[in-house]
N, C-alpha and C positions, 0 to 999 in steps of 0.2 A: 332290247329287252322291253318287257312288258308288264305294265304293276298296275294294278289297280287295288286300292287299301278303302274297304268299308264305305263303298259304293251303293246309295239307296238312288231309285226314280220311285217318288209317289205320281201320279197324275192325279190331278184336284178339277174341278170345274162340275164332276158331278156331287149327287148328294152324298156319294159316298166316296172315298177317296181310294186309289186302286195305287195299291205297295205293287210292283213290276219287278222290281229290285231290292233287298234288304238285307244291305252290308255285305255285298259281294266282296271278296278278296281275293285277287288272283294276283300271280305271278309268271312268268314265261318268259325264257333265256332263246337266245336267234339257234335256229334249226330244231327249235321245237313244235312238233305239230300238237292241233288244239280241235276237239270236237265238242262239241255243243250241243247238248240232245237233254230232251226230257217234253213231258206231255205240251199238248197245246193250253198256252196261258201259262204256260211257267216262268216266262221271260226272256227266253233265249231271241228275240227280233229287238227285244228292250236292249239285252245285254249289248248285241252287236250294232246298234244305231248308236248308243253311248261310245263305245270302242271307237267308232268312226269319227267320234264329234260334232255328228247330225244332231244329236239330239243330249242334252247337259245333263248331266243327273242331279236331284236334288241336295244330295251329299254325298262326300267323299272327297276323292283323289284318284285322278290318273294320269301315268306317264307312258311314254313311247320313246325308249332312247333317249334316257334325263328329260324331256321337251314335255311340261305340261300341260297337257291338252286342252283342260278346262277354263285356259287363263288365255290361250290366243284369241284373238279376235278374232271374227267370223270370217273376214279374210284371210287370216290365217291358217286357219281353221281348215279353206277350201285347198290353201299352200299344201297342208299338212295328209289330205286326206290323200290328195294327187302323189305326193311323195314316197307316201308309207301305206296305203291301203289299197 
């Protein structure tokens, strides 16, 4: 299973800061498929780098089969990806 609970990425470093993500919440049970579609810039490369543990979001939570993704170390992280992605 699959949860991700109020899930934001801002990106900061420019003058103006770029919301990618803003309290995404999903769920998804095993043998469910999942499509991801909407305009260029709406977030959907954000959503799926976050999903993988490539890239942390700036808040929230998410898990993969109880296992919190956000909290593995970056080694783990690469454990995690090879396993489940």
């Amino acid at each position: 299973m699959l949860q991700l609970d109020r899930v934001t990425k801002t990106y900061t470093g420019r003058s103006v800061p770029v919301h990618a993500l803003q309290a995404v919440s999903l769920q998804t049970q095993e043998g469910d498929y999942v499509a991801v579609m909407g305009p260029s810039g709406s977030g959907k490369s954000t959503l799926l780098t976050v999903l993988g543990a490539m890239n942390p979001p700036s808040q929230g939570t998410g898990t993969i089969d109880d296992i919190d993704i956000y909290s593995l170390t970056t080694e783990r992280q690469a454990d995690f990806r090879h396993e489940y992605v």
